[in-house]
N, C-alpha and C positions, 0 to 999 in steps of 0.2 A: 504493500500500500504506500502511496506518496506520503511522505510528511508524519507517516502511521495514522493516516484520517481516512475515514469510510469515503470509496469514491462519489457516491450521492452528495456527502459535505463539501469536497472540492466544487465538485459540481457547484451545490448552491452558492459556496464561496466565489466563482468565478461570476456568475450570473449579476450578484448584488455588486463587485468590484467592476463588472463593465456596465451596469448601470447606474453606479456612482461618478464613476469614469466617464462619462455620459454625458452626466448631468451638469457635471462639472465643467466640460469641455466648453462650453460655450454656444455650443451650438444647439437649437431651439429643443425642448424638452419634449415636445411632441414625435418629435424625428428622434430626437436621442434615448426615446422606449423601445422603437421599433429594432432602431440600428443595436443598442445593445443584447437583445433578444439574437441577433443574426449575427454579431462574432462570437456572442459568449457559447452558443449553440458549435461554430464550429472550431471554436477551443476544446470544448469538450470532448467533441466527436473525433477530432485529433490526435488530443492525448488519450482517449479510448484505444483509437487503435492501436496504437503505441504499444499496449496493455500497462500504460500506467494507472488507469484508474479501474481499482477493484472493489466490488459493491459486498459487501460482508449481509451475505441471507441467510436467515434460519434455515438449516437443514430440514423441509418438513419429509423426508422420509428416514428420519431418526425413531430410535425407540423413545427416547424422550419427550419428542415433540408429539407422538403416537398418543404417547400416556396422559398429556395435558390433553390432549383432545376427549382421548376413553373417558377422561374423568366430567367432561360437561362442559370444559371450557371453549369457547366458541373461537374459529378460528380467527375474526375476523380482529380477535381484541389479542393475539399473540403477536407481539412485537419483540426486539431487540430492546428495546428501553422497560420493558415492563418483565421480561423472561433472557436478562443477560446471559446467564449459564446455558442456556441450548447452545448444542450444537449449529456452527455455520458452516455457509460454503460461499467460495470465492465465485461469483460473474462479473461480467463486463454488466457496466451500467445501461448499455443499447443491450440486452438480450438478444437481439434480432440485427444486430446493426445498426450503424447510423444511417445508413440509405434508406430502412423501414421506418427509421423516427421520423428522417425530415418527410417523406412520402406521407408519411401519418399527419404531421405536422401541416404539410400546406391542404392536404383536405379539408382539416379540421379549423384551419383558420377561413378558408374560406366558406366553407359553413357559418360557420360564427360569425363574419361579416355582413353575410347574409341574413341572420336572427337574430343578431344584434344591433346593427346599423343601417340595414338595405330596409327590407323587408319584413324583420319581427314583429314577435309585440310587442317588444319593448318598445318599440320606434315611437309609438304613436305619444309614449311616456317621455321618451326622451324629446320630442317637440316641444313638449314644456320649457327647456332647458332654455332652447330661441326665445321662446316667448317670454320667459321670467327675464332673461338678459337684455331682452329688447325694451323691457317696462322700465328695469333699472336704470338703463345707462339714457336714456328719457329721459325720464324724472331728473337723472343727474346734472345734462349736460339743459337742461331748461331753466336752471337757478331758482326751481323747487327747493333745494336741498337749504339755498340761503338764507330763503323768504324764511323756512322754518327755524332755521337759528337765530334769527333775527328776533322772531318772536317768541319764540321759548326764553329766550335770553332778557326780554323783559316782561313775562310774565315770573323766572325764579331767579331771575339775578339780585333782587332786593333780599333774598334768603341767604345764608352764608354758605357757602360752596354753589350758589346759583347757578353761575354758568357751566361750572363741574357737572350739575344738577343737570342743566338743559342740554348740552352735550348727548348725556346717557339718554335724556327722552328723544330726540330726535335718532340718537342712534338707532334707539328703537324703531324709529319710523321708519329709516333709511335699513334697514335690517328686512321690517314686513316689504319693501317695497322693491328693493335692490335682490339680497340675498347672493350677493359677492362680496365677498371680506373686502378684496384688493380695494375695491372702487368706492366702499363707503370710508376705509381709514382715510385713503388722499381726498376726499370729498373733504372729512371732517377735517382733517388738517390742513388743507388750504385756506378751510374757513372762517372754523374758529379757535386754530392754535396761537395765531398775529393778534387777535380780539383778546384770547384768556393772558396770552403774554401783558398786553398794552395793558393792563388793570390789573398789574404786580401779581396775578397766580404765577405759584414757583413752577420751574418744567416741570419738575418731578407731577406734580400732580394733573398740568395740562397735559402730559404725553398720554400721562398712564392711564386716562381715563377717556380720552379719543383712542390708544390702542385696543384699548378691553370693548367700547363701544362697537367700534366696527367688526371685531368678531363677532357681535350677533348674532351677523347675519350666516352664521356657520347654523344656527340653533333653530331663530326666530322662523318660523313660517312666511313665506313660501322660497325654503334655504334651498340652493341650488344642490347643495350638500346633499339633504335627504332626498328630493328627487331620484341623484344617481345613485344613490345607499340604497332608496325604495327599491329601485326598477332590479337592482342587486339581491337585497336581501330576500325577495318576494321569491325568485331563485331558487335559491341554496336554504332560502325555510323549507320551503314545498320538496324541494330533492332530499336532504339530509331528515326531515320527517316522516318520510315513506321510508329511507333506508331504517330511520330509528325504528320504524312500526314492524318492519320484516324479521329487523333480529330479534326482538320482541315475539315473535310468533305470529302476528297478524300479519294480516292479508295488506292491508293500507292504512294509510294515516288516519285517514277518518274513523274509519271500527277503534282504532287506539286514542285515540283523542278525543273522541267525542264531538268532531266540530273539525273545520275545513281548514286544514294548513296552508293558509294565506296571510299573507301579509300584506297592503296596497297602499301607494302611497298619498294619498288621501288620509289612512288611518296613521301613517307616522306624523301629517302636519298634526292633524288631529291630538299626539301622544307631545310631540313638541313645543305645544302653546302653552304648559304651564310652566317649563324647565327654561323656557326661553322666557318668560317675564319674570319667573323666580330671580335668573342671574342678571337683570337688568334692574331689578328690585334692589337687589346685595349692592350692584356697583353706584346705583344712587344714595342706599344708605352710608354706604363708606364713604363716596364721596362729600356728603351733611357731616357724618363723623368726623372727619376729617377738618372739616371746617371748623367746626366747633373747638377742635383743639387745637388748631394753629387757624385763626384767623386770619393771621398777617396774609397767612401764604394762598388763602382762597375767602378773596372777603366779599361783602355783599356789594353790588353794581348795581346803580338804578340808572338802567337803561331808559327809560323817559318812555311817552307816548301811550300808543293806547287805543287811542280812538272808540272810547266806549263812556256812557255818561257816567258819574259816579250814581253812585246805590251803594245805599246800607249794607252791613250785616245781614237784615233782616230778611231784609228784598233778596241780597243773594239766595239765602238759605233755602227764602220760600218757593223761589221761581226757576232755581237752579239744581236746588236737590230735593227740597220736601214735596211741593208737588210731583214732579218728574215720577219720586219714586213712589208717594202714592199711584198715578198712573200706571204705570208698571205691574205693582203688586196685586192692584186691583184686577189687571188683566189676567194675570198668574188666576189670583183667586177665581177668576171666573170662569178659568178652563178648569178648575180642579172640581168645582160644583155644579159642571157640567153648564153653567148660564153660555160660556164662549168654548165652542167645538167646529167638528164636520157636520158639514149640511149635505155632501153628499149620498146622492141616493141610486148610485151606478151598484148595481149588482152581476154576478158572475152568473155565466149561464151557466155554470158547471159547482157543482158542490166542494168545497174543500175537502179536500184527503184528511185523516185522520192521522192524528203524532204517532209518532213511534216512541218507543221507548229512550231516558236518556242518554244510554248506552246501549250497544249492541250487545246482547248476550250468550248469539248463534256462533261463539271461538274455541279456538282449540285449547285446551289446559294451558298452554306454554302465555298463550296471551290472555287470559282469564287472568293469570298469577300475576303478568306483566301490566294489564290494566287496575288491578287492588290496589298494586304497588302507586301507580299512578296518582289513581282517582282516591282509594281510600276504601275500606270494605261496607261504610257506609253508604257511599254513591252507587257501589256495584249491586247490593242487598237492594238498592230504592231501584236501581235501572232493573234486578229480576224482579221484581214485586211489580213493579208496574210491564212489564213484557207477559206478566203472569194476568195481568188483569186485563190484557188486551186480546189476550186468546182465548180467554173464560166470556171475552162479546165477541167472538169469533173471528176478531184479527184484525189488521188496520182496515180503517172504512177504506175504501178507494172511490175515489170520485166518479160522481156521475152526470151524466145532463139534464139540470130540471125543467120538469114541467113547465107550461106556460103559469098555471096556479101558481105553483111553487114558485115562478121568478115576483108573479104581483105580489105575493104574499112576503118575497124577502124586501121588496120595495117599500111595501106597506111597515113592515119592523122599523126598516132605516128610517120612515119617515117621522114613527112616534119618538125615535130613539132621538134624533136631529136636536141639536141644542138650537136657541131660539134664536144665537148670533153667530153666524158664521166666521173662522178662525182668520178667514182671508179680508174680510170687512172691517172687525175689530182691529186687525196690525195697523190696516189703511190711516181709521182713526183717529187711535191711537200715535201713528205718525204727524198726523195733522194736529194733536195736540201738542205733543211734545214739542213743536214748529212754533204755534200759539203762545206757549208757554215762556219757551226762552226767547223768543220775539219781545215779550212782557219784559221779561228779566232784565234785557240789557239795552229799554230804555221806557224806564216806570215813568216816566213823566210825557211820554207820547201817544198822541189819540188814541182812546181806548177801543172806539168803535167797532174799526174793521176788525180786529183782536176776538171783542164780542158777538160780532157777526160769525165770525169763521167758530167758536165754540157753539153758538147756536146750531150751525151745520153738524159739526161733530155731533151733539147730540140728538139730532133731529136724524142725520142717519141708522145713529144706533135705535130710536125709535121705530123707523122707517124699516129695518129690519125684523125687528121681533114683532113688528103688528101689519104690517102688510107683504112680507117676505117668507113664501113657504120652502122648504125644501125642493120642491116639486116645479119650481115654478122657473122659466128657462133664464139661460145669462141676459139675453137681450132685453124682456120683461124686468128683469134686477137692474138692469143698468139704469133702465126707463124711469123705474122709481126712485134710484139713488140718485139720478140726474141733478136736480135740488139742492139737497142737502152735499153731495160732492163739491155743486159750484160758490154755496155758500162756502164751507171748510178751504177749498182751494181760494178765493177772496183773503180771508183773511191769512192766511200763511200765506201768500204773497208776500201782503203786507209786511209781516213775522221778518219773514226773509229778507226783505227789502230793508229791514233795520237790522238784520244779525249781518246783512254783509257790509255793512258800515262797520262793523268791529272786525280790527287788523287782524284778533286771532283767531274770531270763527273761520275769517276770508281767508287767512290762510293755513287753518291747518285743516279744516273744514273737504274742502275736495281733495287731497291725498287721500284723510280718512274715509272719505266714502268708497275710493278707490280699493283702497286696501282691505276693506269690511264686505266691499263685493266679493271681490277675489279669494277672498279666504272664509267668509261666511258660507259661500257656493261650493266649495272644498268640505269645508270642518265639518258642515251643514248637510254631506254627506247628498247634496244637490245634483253635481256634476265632479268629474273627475279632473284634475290637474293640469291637463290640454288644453280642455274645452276654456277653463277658468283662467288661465296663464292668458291664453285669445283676447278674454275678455279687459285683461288687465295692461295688455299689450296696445290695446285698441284706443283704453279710456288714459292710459300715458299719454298718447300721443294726443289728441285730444285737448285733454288737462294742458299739454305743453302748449300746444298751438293758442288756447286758450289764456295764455299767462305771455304767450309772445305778442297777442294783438295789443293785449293790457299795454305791455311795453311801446307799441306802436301806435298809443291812445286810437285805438280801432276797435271800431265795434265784435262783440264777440256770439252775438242771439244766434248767429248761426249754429255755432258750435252748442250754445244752449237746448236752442231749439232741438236740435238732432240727440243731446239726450237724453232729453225727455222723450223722444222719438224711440228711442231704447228701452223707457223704461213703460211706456203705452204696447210697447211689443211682447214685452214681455207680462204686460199684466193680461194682456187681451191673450197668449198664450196658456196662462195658467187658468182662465176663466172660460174660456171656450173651446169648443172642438174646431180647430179650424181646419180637417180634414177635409177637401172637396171634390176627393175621388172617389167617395163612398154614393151607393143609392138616397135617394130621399134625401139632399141636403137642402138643408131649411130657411129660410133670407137671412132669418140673420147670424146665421152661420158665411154666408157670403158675403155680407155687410163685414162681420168682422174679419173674415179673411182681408176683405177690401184693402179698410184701416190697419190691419197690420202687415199689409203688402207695402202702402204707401208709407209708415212709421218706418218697415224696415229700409226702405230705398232713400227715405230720408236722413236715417241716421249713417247709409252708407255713404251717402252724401255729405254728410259734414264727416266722416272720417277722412273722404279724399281732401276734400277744402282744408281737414286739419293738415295732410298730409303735404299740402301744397303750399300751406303758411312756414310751416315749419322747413320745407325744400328749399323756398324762397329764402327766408329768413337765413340761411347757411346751417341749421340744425338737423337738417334731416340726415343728409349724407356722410356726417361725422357717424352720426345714430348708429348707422344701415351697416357701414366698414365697419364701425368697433364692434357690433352683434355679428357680422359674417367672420371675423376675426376669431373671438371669445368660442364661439358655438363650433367652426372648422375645430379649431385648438382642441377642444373636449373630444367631440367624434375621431381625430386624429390621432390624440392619446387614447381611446377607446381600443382603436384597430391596434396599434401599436402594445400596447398591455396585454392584446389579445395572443399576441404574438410572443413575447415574454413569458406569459402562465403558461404556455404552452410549451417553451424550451425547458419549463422548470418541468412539467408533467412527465416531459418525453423520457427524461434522463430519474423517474422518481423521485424527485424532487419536493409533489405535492404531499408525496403519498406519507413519505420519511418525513415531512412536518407535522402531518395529521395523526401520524402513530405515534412522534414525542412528547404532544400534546392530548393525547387520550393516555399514555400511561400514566396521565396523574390519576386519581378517583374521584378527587373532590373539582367539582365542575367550578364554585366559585375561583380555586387554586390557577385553575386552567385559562377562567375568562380575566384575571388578575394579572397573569402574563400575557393572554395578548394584549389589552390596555397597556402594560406598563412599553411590549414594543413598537404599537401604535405610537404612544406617546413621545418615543427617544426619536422614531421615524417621521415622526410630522418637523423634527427639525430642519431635516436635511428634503423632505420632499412635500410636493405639494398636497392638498388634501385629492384632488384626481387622480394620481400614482397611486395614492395610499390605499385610494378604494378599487381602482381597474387592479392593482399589483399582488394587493396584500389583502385584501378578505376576502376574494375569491378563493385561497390557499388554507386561510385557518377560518372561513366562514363552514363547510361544510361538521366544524369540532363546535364553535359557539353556536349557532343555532340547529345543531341538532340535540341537543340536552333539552333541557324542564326550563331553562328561562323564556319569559317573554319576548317573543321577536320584536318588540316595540320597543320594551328596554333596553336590548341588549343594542338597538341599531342607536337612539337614543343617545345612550353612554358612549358612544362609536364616537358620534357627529361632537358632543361635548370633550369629551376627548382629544380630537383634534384641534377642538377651539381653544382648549387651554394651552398645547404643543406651539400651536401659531404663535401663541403670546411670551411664552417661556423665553429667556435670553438662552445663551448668547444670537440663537439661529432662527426666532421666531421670524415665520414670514410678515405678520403684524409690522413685527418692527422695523423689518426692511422698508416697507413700505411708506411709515410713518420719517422714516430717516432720512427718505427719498423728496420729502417736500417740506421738512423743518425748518425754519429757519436759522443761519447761521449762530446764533448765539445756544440752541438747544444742541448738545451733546451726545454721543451714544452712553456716556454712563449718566443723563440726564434716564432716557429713556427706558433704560435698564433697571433704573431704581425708582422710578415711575409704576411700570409695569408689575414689579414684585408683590405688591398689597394684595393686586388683582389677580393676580398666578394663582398665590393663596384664596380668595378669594371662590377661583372658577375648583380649586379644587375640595374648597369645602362645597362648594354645591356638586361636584360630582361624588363627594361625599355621601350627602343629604338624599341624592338621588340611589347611589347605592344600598342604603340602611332603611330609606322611603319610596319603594318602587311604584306605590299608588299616586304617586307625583305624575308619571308618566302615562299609567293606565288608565287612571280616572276619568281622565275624556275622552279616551273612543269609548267607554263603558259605556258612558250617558247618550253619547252621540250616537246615534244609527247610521250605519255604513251600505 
């Protein structure tokens, strides 16, 4: 043996030294995955034939290795690291050659280009990627990002560590909205590192809290991050859980688990939103902390302005928080006592199927033993007991097709069941109060009237529902009656809005947030999938930008208005009508509405191109279009590339001799403790796209085929990395941040800036490890 090291270790030695080698060269890291997969392959193949590299294998035709087996132990868990003492034997690392590896090799990568990148399903996932990057660097390159520190900065710069403060919440913004590290650190540092300097904050505490900010967007939803972690993990969960359920005894993952080995990344933003406002939470309270105890070094700045009348205490409380959240709770209450519900009365012509049991009980002893072990012998007792009592009614109902009786008869239930306000009426409302409301708040001393008219509609609607609106009764007739009381409610939140956008901060944090609350409420909200929503966030950037350029070009903007609310008429006339009209018997005002949302949609396509062409004009678009075809090539190119890479490391067992040193431990946290800790050392020296295309494809088939949660375990992945970016000496953070500091800011400014926060991200990876319902707790609630 070379060096006395197993030829698989040279191997993998080789592979990571030319793709350090690589990375380091200078030349672009997308190209230097590929090329280092393509000489470290035929170093290998080289000194193989050589016969200097010799792969040390269990002898499995030994008596010893015979005997481990006679005894029950399964072969697939005999390894070299777990049963040192067996007997080996020397082969070449190619068993077949290197001519069979690379033949193997280029099929399989183009396969994989193919269901990866051409053609899969992943692809349709990976679109998102465009779309979230195109929203970002949007938003970025429109001096959105400004407007908002501008005003954050004097809504908490009068608080001590304010602008520290304000920093962390726009980071947050730029996190929901961007979800690239790179491009939010130099955003924030261009912008306001010169501002926290000019107002005596010391580096240490400006760097370090613009570096920890723009890591956000590694966490925050919709993180570029988790995307390509989902479209990953979703993978190697479903593979390594059928493998786990087989050695197990069972037949598939589902008879063993009780439930569908999926992961989608939907349900990771989903698990991401509380871990991502947890550590945005920490880095604000530290930053106040901080202040507190050296104030010289982060003092309070009153930024001036405003543009909102003054009000009381009193006035704020009551028109800002106490009613608001009366409204609110009142809605809550009124869905739970059934006053606010469905009023649909659509029934199935076919009967529901009847449950089955919560476990499968029809398994072989091996997985009977292996699902107790699992589930617990109380779960297994309740899944026989109710299997038992499905066969004592003669088995699961199976569906059938009912009657004409039987369809009026289930139309008839729905309609006594129907609560008296529809769910979709009451939001409406409820929207137009809350409009009302804070319209009130932020200026008590102006006309109260229109105010009052528009609460008259609100409530005249909700009347207009429970006494003249049946279940039964079609959308066109509901609209006919609501007509009224909508146009009242709409009058006065005009009005509402007409004085909230007089104020600096609603005006400007106002459309971001609606932005970002579409895009991830239609996500979280379990609405539409990540593509579809990415589209929409891509769409309303551009948009929002165009709309914030005309500003700048004191130019009218109703265009862009108009169209959307043209959006949002499309979308209500969607949700409220059938506007199919290639069915039999379609009914006028099924074609009325088709009409109206024919013409909303061509008009909101319409002011998309108009934004498109403000922004073209303006010189913003085509900066946009190259740094998104830039970014997105970059990713897909490293994608192919990595692909190429896991594949030199497979050929020569590579993956295999990782995944067997990492299952001879037994305790799964042990296991997932070391990959974190190489995660961690590796996010120095590489980017988080390496780390996910190189490195969890290799040890993901070990962390997610165990008992953890595939939400926590990707979760801790994504945080993980966020802290690596941050850590000195090699954080990419801090390249970044060093990259448009100003001369008087240091790199051991930076360095000891960043430290609080290092600690910081690692007590919440802490928090997260010791509190896994951090992460769970909202795909629980949310429906996927």
């Amino acid at each position: 043996m070379l060096f006395g090291l197993d030829g698989v270790e040279i191997g993998l030695i080789i592979v990571f030294l030319c793709l350090f080698g690589g990375i380091l060269s200078g030349f672009p890291v997308a190209f230097s995955i590929g090329g280092a997969g393509v000489i470290a392959f035929a170093i290998i193949a080289a000194l193989d034939s050589s016969g200097l590299l010799i792969h040390q294998a269990i002898d499995t035709s030994s008596a010893d290795y015979r005997a481990l087996v006679a005894e029950g132990v399964k072969q697939e868990t005999i390894s070299v690291f777990r049963y040192p003492d067996l007997p080996r034997i020397g082969e070449s690392v190619f068993p077949r050659g290197w001519e069979s590896a690379l033949d193997r090799n280029v099929s399989f990568i183009v396969n994989r280009m193919n269901e990866r990148v051409l053609a899969g399903q992943s692809i349709e996932t990976l679109l998102a990627v465009l779309m979230f990057v195109l929203m970002g660097i949007t938003l970025e390159r429109s001096k959105i990002a400004n407007d908002l520190l501008t005003t954050m900065a004097r809504v908490f710069g009068p608080l001590p560590g304010g602008l520290a403060v304000s920093v962390v919440v726009v980071g947050a913004f730029l996190a929901a909205s961007t979800g690239i590290v790179g491009a939010t650190v130099v955003t924030m540092g261009l912008l306001s590192l010169p501002t926290m300097l000019r107002h005596n904050y010391s580096p240490e505490i400006a760097t370090g809290v613009i570096a920890a900010s723009g890591t956000l967007g590694q966490i925050i939803p919709p993180s570029i991050v988790i995307v390509l972690l989902g479209t990953l993990a979703g993978d190697l969960y479903s593979v390594a859980q059928e493998n786990r359920a087989i050695e197990a005894g069972c037949s598939d993952a589902l008879t063993y688990l009780g439930e569908p080995a999926v992961v989608s990344v939907g349900t990771l933003f989903q698990a991401a939103l509380l871990p991502g406002i947890m550590l945005a939470l920490l880095y604000g309270l530290y930053a106040f902390g901080y202040a507190l105890v050296n104030p010289s070094k982060a003092p309070a700045v009153s930024m001036g302005g405003g543009g909102s009348e003054a009000t009381t205490r009193g006035e704020k409380f009551t028109w800002f928080l106490g009613i608001p959240i009366a409204l609110v709770a009142g809605l809550l209450i009124a869905g739970q006592i059934g006053v606010v519900g469905s009023q649909d009365v659509t029934v199935n012509s076919f009967s529901s199927r009847g449950e089955g049991a919560s476990l499968r009980t029809s398994v072989s002893p091996d997985c009977q033993a292996a699902m107790i072990e699992l589930h617990g012998q109380s779960a297994w007792d309740a899944a026989v007991a109710e299997q038992a009592e499905i066969e004592a009614q003669g088995g699961v109902v199976e569906s059938v097709e009912l009657t004409e009786e039987q369809i009026a008869q289930a139309i008839e239930d729905k309609k006594e069941a129907a609560a008296p306000i529809g769910t979709g009426v009451s939001v409406i409302f409820l929207l137009f109060a809350l409009i009302l409301t804070f319209g009130r708040g932020i200026a008590p001393s102006g006309d109260p009237r229109p105010l009052v008219i528009g609460a008259i509609g609100v409530i005249l609607g909700l009347m207009v529902d429970i006494l003249l609106i049946s279940p039964a009764m079609s959308p066109g007739a509901s609209t006919l009656l609501l007509l009224i009381p909508m146009g009242l409610a709409l009058y006065g939140a005009s009005h509402a809005a007409a004085r909230l956008a007089r104020n600096e901060l609603i005006s400007v944090v106002f459309p971001p947030l609606v932005l970002i609350i579409a895009v991830l409420g239609s996500i979280l909200g379990g609405i539409t999938n990540p593509t579809p929503a990415a589209a929409l966030g891509a769409g309303g950037a551009i948009m929002l930008a165009a709309y914030r350029k005309l500003k700048d070009q004191e130019r009218s903007g109703k265009v862009i208005i108009w169209a959307t609310l043209a959006i949002v008429v499309a979308i209500l006339l969607g949700m409220n009508f059938d506007l199919r009209i290639n069915v039999e018997d379609v009914a006028f005002e099924t074609w009325a509405a088709f009409a109206v949302a024919k013409i909303a949609y061509l008009y909101a396509l319409f002011g998309l191109l108009f934004s498109c062409w403000v922004l073209f004009s303006g010189g913003i678009l085509t900066p946009v279009v190259r740094e998104t075809a830039k970014v997105t090539s970059m990713v897909f190119t490293i994608l192919i590339g990595s692909q190429l890479l896991n594949l030199v490391v497979i050929s020569f067992g590579g993956e295999h001799y990782i995944q067997q040193f990492l299952r001879s431990f037994d305790n799964e946290f042990k296991v997932f403790l070391i990959v974190m800790l190489v995660l961690f050392i590796l996010g120095f020296v590489l980017d988080f796209l390496e780390i996910i295309y190189i490195v969890i494809p290799i040890v993901g088939p070990v962390i997610y085929g165990g008992s953890f949660d595939p939400k926590w375990v990707t979760i801790m992945i994504a945080v993980n990395l966020q802290t690596s970016f941050l850590t000195p000496p090699f954080g990419f953070a801090l390249f970044y941040l060093r990259g448009v500091a100003p001369k008087g800011v240091t790199t051991g400014h930076i360095y000891r800036g960043v430290a609080p926060f290092v600690i910081i991200q690692v007590v919440g990876l802490s928090i997260l490890w010791f509190f896994p319902g951090i992460v769970t707790i909202v795909p629980a609630l949310i429906p996927n």
